[in-house]
C-alpha positions as CSV (number, residue, x, y, z in Angstrom):
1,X,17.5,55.8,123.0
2,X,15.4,55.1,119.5
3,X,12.0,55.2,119.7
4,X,10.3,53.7,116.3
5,X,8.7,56.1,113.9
6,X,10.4,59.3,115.7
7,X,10.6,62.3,114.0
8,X,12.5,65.1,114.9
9,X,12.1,69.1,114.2
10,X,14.5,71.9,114.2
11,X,12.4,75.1,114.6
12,X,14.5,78.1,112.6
13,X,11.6,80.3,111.5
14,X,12.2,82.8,114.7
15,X,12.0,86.8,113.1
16,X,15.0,87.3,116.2
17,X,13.6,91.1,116.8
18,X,15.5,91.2,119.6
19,X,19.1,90.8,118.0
20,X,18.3,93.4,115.5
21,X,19.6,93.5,111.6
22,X,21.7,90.7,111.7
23,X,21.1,86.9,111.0
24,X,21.0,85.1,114.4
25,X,21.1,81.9,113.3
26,X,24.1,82.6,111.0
27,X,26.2,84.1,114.0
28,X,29.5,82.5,114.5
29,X,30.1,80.6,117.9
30,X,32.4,78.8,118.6
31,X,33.7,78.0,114.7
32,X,30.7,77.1,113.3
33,X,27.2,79.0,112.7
34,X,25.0,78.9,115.9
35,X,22.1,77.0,113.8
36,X,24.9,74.2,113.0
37,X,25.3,73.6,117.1
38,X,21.7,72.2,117.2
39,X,21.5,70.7,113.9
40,X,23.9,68.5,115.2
41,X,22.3,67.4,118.3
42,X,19.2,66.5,116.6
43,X,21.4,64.7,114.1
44,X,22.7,62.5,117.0
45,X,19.1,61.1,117.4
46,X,17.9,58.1,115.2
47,X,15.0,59.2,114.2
48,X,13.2,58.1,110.5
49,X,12.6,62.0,109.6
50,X,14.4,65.3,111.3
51,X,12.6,68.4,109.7
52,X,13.5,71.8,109.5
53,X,11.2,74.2,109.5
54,X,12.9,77.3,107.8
55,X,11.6,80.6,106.0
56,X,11.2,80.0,102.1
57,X,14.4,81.5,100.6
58,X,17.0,80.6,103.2
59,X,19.3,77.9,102.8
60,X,20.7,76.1,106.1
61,X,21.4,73.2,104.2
62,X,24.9,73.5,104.6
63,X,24.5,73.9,108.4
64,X,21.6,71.3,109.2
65,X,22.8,68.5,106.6
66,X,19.8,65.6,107.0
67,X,17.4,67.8,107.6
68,X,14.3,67.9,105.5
69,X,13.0,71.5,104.7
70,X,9.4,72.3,105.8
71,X,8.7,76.0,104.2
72,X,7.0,78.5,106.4
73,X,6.3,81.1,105.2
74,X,4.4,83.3,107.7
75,X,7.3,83.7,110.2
76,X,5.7,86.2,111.8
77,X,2.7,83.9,113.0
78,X,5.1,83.2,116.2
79,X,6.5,79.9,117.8
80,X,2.9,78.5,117.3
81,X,2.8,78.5,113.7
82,X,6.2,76.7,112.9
83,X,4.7,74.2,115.9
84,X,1.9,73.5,113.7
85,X,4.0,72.8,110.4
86,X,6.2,70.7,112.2
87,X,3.3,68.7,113.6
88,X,1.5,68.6,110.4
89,X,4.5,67.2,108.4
90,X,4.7,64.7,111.3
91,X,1.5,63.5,111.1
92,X,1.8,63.0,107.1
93,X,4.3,60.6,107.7
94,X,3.1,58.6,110.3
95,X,5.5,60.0,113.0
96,X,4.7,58.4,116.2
97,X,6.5,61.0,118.2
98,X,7.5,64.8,117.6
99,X,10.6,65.3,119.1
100,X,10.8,69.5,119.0
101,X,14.0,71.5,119.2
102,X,14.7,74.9,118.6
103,X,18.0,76.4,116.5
104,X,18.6,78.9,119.1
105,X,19.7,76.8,121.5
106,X,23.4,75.8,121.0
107,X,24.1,73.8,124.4
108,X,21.4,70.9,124.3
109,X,23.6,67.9,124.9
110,X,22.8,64.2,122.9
111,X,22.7,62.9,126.6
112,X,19.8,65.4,127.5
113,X,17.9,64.6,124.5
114,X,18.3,60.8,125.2
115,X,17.1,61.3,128.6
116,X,14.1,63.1,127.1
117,X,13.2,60.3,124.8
118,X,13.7,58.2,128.0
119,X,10.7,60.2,129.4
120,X,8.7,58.8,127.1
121,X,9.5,54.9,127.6
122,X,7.6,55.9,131.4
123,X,4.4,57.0,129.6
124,X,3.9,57.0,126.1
125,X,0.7,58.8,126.6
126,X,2.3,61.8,127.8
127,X,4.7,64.9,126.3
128,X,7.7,65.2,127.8
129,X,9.3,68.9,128.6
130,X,12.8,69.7,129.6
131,X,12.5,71.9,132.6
132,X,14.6,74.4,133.6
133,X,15.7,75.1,137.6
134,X,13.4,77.7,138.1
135,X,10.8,75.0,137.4
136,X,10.2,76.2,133.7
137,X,9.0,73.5,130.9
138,X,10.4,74.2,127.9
139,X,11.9,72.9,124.6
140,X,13.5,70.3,123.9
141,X,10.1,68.4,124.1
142,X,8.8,65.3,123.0
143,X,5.2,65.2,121.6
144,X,3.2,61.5,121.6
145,X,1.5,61.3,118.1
146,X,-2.0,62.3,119.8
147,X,-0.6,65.9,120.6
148,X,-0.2,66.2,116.6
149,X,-3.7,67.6,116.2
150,X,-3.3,70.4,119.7
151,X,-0.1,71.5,118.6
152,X,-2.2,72.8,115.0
153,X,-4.2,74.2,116.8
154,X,-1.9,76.5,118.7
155,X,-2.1,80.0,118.2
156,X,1.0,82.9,118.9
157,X,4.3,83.1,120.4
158,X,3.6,81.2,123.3
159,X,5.2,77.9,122.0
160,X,3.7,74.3,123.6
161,X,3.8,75.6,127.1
162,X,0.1,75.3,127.6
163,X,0.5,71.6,126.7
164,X,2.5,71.3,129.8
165,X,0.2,70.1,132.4
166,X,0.5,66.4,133.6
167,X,3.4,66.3,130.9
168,X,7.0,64.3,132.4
169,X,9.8,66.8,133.4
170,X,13.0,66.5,131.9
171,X,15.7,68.7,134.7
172,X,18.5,70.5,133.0
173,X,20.9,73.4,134.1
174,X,20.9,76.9,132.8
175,X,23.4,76.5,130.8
176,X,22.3,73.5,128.7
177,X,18.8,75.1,128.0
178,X,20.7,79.1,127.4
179,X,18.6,80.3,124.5
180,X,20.1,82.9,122.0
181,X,17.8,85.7,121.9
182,X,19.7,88.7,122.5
183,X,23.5,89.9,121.3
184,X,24.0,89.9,125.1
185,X,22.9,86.2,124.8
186,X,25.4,85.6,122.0
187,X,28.1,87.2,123.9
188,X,27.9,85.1,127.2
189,X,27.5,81.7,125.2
190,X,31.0,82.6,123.1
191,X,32.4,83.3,126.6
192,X,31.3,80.0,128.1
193,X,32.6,78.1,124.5
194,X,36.1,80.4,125.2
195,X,35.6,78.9,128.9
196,X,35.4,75.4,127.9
197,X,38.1,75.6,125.1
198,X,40.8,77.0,127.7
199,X,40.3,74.1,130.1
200,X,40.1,71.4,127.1
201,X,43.4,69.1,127.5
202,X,46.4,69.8,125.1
């Protein structure tokens, strides 16, 4: 589904203290780098802009080909801060919707995010959450251009949860909405890509 004026954002500004040393985003799965599984679903959007908001000094280009580079450069500001910038760059170009997803999560399926954009046919007043079965809203969301201004104004590493209320729910499974966070996390998703592989046709 295309909804005019769309913009989409790939949040990869995430300090990933939890994996330790190495770069999360540049961790292999499945052939390719785990940032490059997401860049691609938000690639299979038609959207007029898809941002990435990105540190200063790294270089996913490669990975997230289309992607426009919005600079942050206080990572450690949380979840809330790369909202903002996202948001902001939105609203300079006349976005009519902000269509958020985050690099960490390699599973998010084009047919999920269609169905999200489909949320928004219902009521274009209202963001639209993917929710999780234990009844958690959650990226990938869909922000109306009138959310522009509240998700500035958000503050830490809380994300848009507290935008949530009255917002349309988007069900997925587990595994579609697995975020990497942990090695742990990294290990389990290149166990379910093995998973899948083995039981792809010859």
């Amino acid at each position: 589904m295309a909804l005019p004026g769309l913009a989409v954002a790939l949040l990869a500004a995430g300090r990933s203290t939890r994996f330790g040393t190495a770069d999360k985003l540049a961790a292999e799965l499945g052939g390719s780098a785990l940032i490059g599984w997401a860049a691609e679903a938000g690639r299979t959007v038609k959207a007029a802009h898809h941002l990435l908001v990105a540190p200063a000094g790294v270089d996913w280009g490669s990975q997230a080909p289309g992607y426009r580079l919005v600079v942050n450069s206080r990572p450690e500001a949380g979840m809330a801060h790369s909202l903002g910038l996202a948001a902001r760059a939105a609203q300079d170009v006349r976005a009519s919707a902000l269509l958020v997803l985050l690099a960490d999560m390699p599973f998010v399926t084009a047919e999920h995010l269609d169905a999200v954009l489909g949320g928004a046919a219902a009521d274009e007043a209202s963001a639209v959450f993917s929710c999780s079965p234990d009844g958690v809203a959650q990226p990938p969301a869909l922000f109306p251009a009138r959310a522009f201004g509240d998700l500035q104004a958000l503050k830490g590493d809380q994300g848009a949860r507290s935008l949530a209320t009255g917002s349309a729910l988007v069900n997925a499974d587990a595994r579609l909405l697995l975020d990497i966070d942990t090695p742990e996390d990294l290990a389990r998703a290149r166990a379910m890509v093995a998973n899948t592989e083995s039981k792809a046709p010859d």
